[in-house]
C-alpha positions in Angstrom: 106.4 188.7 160.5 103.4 187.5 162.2 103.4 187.4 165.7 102.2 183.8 166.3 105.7 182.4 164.2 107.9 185.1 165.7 106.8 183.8 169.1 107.2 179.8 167.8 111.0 181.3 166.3 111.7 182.9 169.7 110.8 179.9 171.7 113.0 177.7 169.3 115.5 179.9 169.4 115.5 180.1 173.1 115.8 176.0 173.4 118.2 175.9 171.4 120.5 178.6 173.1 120.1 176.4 176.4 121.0 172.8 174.6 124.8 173.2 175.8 123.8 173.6 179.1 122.0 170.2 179.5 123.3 167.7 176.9 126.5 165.7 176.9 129.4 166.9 175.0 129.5 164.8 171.8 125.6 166.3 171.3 126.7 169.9 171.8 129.7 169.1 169.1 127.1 168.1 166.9 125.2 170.8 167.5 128.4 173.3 166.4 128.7 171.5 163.5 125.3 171.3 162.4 124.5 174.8 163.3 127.9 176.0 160.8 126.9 173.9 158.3 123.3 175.5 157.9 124.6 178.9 157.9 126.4 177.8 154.9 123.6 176.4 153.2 121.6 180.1 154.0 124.7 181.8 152.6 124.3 179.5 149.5 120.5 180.1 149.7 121.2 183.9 149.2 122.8 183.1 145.5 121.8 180.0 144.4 117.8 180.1 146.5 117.0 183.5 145.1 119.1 184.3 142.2 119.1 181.0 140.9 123.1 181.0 140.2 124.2 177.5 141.6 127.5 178.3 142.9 130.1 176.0 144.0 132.4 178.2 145.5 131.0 179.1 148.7 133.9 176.7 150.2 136.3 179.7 148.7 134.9 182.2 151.3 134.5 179.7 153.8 138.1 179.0 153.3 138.9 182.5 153.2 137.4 182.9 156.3 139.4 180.1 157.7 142.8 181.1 156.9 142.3 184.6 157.5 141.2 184.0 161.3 144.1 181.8 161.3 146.8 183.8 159.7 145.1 186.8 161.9 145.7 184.9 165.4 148.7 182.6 164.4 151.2 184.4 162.1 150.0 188.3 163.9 149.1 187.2 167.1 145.9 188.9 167.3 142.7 188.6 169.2 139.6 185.8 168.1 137.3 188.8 167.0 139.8 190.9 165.1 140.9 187.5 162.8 137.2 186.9 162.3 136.9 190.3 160.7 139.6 190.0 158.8 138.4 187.0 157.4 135.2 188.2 156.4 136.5 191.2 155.2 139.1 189.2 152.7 135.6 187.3 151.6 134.2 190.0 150.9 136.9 191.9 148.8 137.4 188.6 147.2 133.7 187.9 146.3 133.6 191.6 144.6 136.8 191.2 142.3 135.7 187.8 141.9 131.9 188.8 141.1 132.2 191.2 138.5 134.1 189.1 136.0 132.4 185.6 136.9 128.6 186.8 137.4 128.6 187.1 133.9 128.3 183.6 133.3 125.2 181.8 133.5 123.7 177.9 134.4 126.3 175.3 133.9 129.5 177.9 132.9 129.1 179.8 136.0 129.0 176.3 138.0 132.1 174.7 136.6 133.9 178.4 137.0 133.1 178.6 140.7 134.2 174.7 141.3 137.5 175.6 139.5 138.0 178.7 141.6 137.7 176.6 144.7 140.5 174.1 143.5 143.0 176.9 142.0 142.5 178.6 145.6 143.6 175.3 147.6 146.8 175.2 145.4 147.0 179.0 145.9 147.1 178.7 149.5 149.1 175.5 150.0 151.9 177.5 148.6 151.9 180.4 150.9 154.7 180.4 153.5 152.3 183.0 155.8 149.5 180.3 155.3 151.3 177.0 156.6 151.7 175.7 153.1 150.7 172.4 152.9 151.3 171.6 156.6 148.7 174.1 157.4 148.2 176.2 161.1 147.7 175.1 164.8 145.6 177.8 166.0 145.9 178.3 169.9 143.5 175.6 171.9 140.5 176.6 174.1 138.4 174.5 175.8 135.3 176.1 175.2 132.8 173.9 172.9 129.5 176.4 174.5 131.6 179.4 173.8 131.5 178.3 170.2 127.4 176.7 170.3 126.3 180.0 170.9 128.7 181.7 168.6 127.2 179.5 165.8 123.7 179.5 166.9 124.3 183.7 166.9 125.6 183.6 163.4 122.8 181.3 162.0 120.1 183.7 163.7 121.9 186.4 162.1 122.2 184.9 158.6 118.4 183.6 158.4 117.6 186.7 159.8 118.9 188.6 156.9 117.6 185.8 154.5 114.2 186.6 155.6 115.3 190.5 154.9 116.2 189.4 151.8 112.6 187.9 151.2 110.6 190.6 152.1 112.7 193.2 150.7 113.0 195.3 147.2 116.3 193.6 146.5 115.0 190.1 147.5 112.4 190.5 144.7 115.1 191.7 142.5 117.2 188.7 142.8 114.1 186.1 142.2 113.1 188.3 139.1 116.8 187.8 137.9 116.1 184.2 138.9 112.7 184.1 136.9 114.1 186.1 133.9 117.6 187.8 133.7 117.0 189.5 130.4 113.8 190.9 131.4 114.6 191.8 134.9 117.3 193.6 133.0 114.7 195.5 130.5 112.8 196.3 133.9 115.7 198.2 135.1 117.2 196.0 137.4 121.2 196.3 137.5 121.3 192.6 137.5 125.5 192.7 137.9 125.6 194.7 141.0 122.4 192.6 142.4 124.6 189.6 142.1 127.5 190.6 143.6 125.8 192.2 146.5 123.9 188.6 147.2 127.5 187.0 146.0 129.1 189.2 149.3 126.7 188.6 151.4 126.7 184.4 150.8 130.6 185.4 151.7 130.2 187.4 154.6 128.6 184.1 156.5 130.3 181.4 155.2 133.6 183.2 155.9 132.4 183.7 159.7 131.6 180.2 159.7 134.9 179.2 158.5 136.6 181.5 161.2 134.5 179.7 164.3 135.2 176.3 162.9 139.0 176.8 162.7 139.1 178.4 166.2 137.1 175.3 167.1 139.0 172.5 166.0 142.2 174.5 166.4 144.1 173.1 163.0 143.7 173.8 159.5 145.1 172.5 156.3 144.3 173.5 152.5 142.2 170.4 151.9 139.9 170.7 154.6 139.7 175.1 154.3 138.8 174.6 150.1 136.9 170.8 150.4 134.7 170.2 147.1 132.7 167.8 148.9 131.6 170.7 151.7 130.2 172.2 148.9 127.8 169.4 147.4 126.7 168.8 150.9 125.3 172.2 151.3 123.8 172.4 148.4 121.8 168.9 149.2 121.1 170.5 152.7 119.6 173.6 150.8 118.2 172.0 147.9 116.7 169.1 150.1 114.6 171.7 152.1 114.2 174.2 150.2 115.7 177.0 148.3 114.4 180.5 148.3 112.9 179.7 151.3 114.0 181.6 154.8 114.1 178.4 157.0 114.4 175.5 154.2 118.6 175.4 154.4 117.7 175.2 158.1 115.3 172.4 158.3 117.1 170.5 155.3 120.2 170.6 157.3 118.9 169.5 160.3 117.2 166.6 159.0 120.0 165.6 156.7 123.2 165.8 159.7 121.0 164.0 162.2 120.2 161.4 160.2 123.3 161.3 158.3 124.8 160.9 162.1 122.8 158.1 163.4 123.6 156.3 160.1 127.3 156.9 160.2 127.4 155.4 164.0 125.7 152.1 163.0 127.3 151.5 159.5 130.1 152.8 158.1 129.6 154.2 154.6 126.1 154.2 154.6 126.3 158.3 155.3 127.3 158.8 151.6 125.2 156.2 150.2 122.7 158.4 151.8 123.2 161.8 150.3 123.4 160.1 147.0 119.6 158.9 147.4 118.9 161.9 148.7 119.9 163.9 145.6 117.7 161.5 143.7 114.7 161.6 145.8 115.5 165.6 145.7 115.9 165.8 142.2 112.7 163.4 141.3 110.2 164.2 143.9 110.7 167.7 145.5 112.8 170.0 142.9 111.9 172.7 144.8 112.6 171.2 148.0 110.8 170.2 151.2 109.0 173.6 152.5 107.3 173.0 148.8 106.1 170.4 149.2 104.4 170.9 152.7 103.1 174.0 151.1 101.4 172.2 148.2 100.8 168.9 150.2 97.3 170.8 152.3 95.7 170.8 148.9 97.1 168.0 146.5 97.8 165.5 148.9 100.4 162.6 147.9 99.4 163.5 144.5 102.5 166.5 145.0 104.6 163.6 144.1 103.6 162.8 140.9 102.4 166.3 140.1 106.4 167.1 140.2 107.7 164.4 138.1 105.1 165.5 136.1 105.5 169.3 135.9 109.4 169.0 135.8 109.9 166.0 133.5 112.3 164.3 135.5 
């Protein structure tokens, strides 16, 4: 990395650790929630940016995560750190077994196989008597909303820092030729399977640990809210918006997205979802490859970037 931008990341980085410290509470909230929620888009960036497998099950390890922090510190009476662990080892277990047989599939089968994963876990877990059933678990309440801002801001640093491993690395380019051209990445010598799992347990390392620091947070948890479809499509938006198989387009599309998304929900109700629903249109029609593209192309093309992509992609 050059050093001008690893200066501009440090700087940002820095702010950002320092936000708690001088905003009101509701803002630091929103913070937490925004800084989890991008960490889930890079975990989903790791698959679905540069292997080009759209998964949605990510909420499966982020559920995982979840109920095994919970379960860890409810049901065994065990420390914060250890349940996190536990939880992101269970995602990762869970995202091998899971891998080998479903990273088989390809486009649209893989897609509808990881959505019904997510909903057979929910009914999985809801009738588990060590996992609250349907009533779910209250986890034991701190008052500590900082504690948990630089807990999430850590694991997002950590996540887009191995994102940006990921880019530069032999196995990064291994997963975007398996993007480009499974077959012939194959041919190449490529072990496309364990490639995917590998990027598949990695996406479930992080969204597991985000899982665990958002039920310690909120302090309850229930099956709907651990496995929730819809926390699915919005990281895939966040990702998709700014860019996949980028290192900080989950970040910046995230950002952008929740804030606005925010000031919208606080004037008018309902507007936040008709929101997301033009956004995946505007996505989809005018940046299918997602903000940090566009910029990128934008120096030399101009507005014409638009009409290039509904050109080049038919849409």
């Amino acid at each position: 990395m050059k050093a001008l931008p690893f200066l501009a990341i440090v700087v940002v980085t820095g702010l950002l650790a320092i936000v708690p410290f001088t905003l009101s509470a509701v803002m630091i909230q929103f913070g937490i929630a925004t800084l989890l929620l991008a960490t889930l888009a890079q975990g989903w960036n790791i698959l679905g940016g540069f292997t080009g497998y759209a998964s949605f099950g990510n909420s499966v390890f982020y559920g995982l995560g979840t109920y095994g922090t919970a379960v860890a510190m409810v049901q065994w009476h065990l420390p914060f750190a250890v349940g996190l662990a536990i939880g992101a080892a269970v995602a990762v277990v869970f995202a091998v077994l899971l891998g080998i047989p479903v990273l088989r599939l390809r486009g649209h089968y893989f897609a509808i196989a990881t959505l019904a994963i997510s909903q057979a876990m929910a009914a999985v877990i809801s009738n588990l008597d060590i996992a609250g059933r349907n009533s779910g678990l209250i986890l034991p309440l701190i008052r500590g909303d900082v504690m948990f801002y630089e807990l999430a801001l850590g694991l997002i640093v950590l996540a887009t820092a191995c994102v940006y491993w990921i880019s530069r690395s032999r196995f990064g380019l291994g997963l975007i030729a398996i993007r480009e051209n499974e077959d012939a990445a194959a041919v190449m010598g490529i072990n496309t399977t364990w490639y995917k799992i590998v990027a598949f347990a990695l996406a479930g390392v992080f969204s597991a640990l985000a899982g665990g620091i958002h039920a310690y947070w909120i302090t309850f948890i229930d099956p709907h809210s651990a496995f929730d479809l819809l926390l699915d499509v919005k990281l895939i938006i966040m990702a998709v918006f700014g860019g996949p198989g980028t290192v900080f387009g989950p970040i910046i599309g995230t950002f952008l997205l929740s804030g606005i998304s925010e000031v919208l929900s606080s004037k008018v109700s309902g507007v936040a979802s008709l929101f997301f629903g033009l956004v995946i249109v505007v996505a989809v029609t005018l940046m299918p490859r997602g903000l940090m593209n566009v910029i990128g192309k934008f120096r030399r093309r101009g507005w014409r970037v638009f009409s290039d992509n509904i050109r080049d992609n038919r849409v």
